[in-house]
Backbone bond lengths (Angstrom), bond angles and torsions (degrees), N, CA, C in turn:
res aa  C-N    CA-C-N  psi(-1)  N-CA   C-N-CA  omega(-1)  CA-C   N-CA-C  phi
1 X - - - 1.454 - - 1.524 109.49 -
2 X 1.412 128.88 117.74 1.332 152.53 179.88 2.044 92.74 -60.38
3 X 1.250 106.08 122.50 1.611 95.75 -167.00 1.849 90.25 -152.55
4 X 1.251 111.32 137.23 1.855 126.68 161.64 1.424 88.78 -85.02
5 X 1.197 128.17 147.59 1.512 116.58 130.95 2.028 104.61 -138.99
6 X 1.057 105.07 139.55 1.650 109.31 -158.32 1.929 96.46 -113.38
7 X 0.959 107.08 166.42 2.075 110.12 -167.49 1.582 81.85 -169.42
8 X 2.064 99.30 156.76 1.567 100.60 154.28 1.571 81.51 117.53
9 X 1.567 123.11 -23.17 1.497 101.43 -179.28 1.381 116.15 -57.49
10 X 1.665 116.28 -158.91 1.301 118.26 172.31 1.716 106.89 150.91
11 X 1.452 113.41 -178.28 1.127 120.57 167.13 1.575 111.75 -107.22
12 X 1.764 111.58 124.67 1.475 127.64 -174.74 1.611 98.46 -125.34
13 X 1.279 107.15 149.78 1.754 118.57 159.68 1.385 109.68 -89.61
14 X 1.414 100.82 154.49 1.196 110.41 165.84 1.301 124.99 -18.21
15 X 1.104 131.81 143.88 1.835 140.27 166.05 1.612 101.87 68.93
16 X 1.451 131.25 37.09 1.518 102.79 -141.94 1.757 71.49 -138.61
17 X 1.612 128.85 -173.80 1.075 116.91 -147.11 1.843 96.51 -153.37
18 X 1.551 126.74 138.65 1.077 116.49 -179.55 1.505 88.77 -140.03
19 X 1.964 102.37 165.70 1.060 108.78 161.55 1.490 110.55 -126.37
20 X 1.069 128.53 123.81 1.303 151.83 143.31 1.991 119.81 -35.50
21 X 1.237 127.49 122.63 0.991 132.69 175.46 1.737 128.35 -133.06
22 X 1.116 126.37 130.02 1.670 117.21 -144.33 1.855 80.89 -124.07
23 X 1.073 136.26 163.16 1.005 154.60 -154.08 1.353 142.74 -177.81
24 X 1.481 109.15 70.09 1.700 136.71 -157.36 1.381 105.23 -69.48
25 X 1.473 113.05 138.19 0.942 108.36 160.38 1.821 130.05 -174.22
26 X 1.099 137.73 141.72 1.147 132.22 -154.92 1.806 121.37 118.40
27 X 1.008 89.00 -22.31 1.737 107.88 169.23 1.351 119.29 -159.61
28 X 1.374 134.53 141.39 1.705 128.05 175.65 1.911 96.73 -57.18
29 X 1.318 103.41 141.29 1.345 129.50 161.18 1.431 115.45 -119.58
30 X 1.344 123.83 35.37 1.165 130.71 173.69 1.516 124.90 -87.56
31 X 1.389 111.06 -12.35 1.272 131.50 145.55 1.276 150.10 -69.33
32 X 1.713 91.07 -6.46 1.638 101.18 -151.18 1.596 104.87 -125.87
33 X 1.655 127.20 122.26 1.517 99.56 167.34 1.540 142.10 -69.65
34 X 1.933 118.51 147.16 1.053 100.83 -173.95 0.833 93.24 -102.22
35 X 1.913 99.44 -161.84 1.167 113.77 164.45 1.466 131.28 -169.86
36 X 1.765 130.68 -158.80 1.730 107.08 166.50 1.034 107.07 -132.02
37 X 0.749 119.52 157.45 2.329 124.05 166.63 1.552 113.11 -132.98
38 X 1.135 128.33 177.85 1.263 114.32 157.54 1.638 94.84 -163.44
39 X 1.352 104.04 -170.33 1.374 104.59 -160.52 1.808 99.79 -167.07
40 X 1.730 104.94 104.34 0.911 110.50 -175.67 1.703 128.52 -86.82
41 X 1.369 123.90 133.63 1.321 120.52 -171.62 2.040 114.32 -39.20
42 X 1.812 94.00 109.04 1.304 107.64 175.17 1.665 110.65 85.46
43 X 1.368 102.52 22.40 1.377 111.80 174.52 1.383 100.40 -141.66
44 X 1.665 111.67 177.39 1.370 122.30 -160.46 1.557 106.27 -113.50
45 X 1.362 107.28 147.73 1.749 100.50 -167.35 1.561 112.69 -73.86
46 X 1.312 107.91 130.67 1.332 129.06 -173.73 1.298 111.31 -85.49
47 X 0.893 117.86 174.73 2.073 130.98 178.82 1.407 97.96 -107.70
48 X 1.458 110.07 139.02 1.916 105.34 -171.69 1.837 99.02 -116.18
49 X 1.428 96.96 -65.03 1.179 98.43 152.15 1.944 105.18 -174.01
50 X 1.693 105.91 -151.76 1.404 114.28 -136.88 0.988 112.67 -133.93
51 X 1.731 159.15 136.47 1.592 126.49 167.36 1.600 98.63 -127.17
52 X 0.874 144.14 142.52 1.363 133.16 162.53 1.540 124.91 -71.09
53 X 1.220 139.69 164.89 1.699 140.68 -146.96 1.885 87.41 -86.13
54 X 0.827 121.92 -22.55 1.560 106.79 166.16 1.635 128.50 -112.99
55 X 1.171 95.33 28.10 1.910 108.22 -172.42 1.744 104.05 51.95
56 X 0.955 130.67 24.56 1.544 127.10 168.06 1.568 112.05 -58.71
57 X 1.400 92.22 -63.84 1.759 107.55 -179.36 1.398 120.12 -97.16
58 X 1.112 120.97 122.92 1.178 97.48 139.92 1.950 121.96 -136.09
59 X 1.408 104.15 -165.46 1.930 87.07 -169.52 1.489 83.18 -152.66
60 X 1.527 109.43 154.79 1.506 119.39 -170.73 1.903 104.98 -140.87
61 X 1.239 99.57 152.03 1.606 112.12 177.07 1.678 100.49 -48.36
62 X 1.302 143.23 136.93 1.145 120.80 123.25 1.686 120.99 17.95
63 X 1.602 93.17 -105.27 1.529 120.31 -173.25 1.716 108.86 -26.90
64 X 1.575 124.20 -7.09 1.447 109.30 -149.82 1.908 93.18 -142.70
65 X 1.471 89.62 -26.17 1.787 95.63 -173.83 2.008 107.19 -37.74
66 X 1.037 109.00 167.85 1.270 109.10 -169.38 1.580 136.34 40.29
67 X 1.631 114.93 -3.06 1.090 107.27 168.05 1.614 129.07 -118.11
68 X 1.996 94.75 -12.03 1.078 94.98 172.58 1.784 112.69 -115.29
69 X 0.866 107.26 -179.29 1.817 115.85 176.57 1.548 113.31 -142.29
70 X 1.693 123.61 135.63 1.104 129.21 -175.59 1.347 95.02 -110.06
71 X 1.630 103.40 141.27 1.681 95.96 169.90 1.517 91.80 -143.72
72 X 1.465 118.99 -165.95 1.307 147.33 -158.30 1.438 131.47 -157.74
73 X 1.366 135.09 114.80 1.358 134.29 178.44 1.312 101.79 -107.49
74 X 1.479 135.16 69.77 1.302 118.73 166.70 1.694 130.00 -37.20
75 X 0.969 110.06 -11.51 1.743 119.68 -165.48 1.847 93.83 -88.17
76 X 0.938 106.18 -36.99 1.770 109.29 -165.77 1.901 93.49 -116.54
77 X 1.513 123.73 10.19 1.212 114.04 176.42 1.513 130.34 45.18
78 X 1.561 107.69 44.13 1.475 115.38 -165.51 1.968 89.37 -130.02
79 X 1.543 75.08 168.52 1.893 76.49 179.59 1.785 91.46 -152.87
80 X 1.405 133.00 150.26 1.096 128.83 -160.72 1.331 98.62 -134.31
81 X 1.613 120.96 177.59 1.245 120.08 178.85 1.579 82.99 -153.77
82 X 1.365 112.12 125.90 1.577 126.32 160.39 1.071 99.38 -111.06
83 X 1.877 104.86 125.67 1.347 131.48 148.19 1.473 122.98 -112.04
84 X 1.624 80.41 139.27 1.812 90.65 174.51 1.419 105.60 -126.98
85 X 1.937 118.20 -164.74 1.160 106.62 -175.80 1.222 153.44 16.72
86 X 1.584 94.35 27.98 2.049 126.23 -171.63 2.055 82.76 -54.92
87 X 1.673 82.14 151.44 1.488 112.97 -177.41 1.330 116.15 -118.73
88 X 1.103 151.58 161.10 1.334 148.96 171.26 0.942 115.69 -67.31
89 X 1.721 138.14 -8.65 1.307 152.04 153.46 1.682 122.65 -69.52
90 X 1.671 96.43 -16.05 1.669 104.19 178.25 1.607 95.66 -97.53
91 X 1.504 139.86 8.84 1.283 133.63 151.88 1.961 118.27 -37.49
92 X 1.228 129.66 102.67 0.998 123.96 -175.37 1.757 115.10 -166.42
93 X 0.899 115.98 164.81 1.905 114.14 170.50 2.056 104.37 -96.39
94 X 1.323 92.70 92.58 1.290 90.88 156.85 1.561 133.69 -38.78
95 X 1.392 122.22 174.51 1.185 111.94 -171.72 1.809 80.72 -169.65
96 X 1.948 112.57 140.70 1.178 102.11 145.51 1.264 102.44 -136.73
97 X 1.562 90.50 175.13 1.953 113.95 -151.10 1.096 99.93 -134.38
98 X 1.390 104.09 161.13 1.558 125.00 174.57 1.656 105.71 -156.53
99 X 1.174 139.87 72.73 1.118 140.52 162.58 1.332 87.86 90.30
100 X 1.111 145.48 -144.91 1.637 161.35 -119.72 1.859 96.92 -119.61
101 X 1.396 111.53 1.69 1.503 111.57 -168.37 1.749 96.68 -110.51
102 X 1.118 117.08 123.23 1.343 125.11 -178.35 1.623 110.57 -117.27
103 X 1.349 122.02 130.06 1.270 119.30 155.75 1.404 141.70 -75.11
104 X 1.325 140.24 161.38 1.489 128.84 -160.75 1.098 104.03 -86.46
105 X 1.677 135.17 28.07 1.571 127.18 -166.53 1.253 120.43 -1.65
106 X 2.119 84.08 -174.10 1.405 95.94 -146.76 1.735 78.27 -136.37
107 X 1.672 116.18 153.36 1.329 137.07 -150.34 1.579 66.83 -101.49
108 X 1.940 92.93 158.08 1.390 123.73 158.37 1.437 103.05 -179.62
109 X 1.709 75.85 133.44 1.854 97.22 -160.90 1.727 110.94 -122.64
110 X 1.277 132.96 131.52 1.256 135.68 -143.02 1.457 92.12 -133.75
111 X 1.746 113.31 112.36 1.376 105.23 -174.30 1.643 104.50 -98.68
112 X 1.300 104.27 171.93 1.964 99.04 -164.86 1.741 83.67 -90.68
């Protein structure tokens, strides 16, 4: 079974820093770009950001540029999302992606 499964959420304060971890599995995705979204309570899921299948590229929301970073372990088929200086506006249920394959994310909650 072709499966995301994502870990690493949690509750952080302001200015405070998480890491995010995505976790492929059922087929190599070492070919394939990922990525994150999330989707905040009573809002519509957003694009977070992107990495390409060889970490060359990657591209980020606005809202997140400079604070977060997408990376990739092709060897262990994981893809990560470091956040820092999270805001109470980055409160949301992550999600990671790979083309049309979505994982059941993971909550992260940003207290003021």
């Amino acid at each position: 079974q072709v499966q995301l499964e994502e870990s690493g959420g949690g509750l952080v304060q302001t200015g405070g820093s998480l890491r995010l971890s995505c976790a492929a599995s059922g087929r190599t995705f070492s070919s394939h770009a990922m990525g994150w979204s999330r989707q905040a309570p009573g809002k519509e899921r957003e694009f977070v950001a992107t990495v390409s299948w060889n970490s060359a590229t990657t591209y980020y929301a606005d809202s997140v540029k400079g604070r977060f970073t997408i990376s990739r372990d092709n060897a262990k088929n994981t893809v990560y999302l470091q956040m820092n200086s999270l805001k109470p506006e980055d409160t949301a249920a992550y999600y990671c992606t790979s083309g049309a394959l979505w994982g059941r994310g993971t909550q992260v909650t940003v207290s003021s």
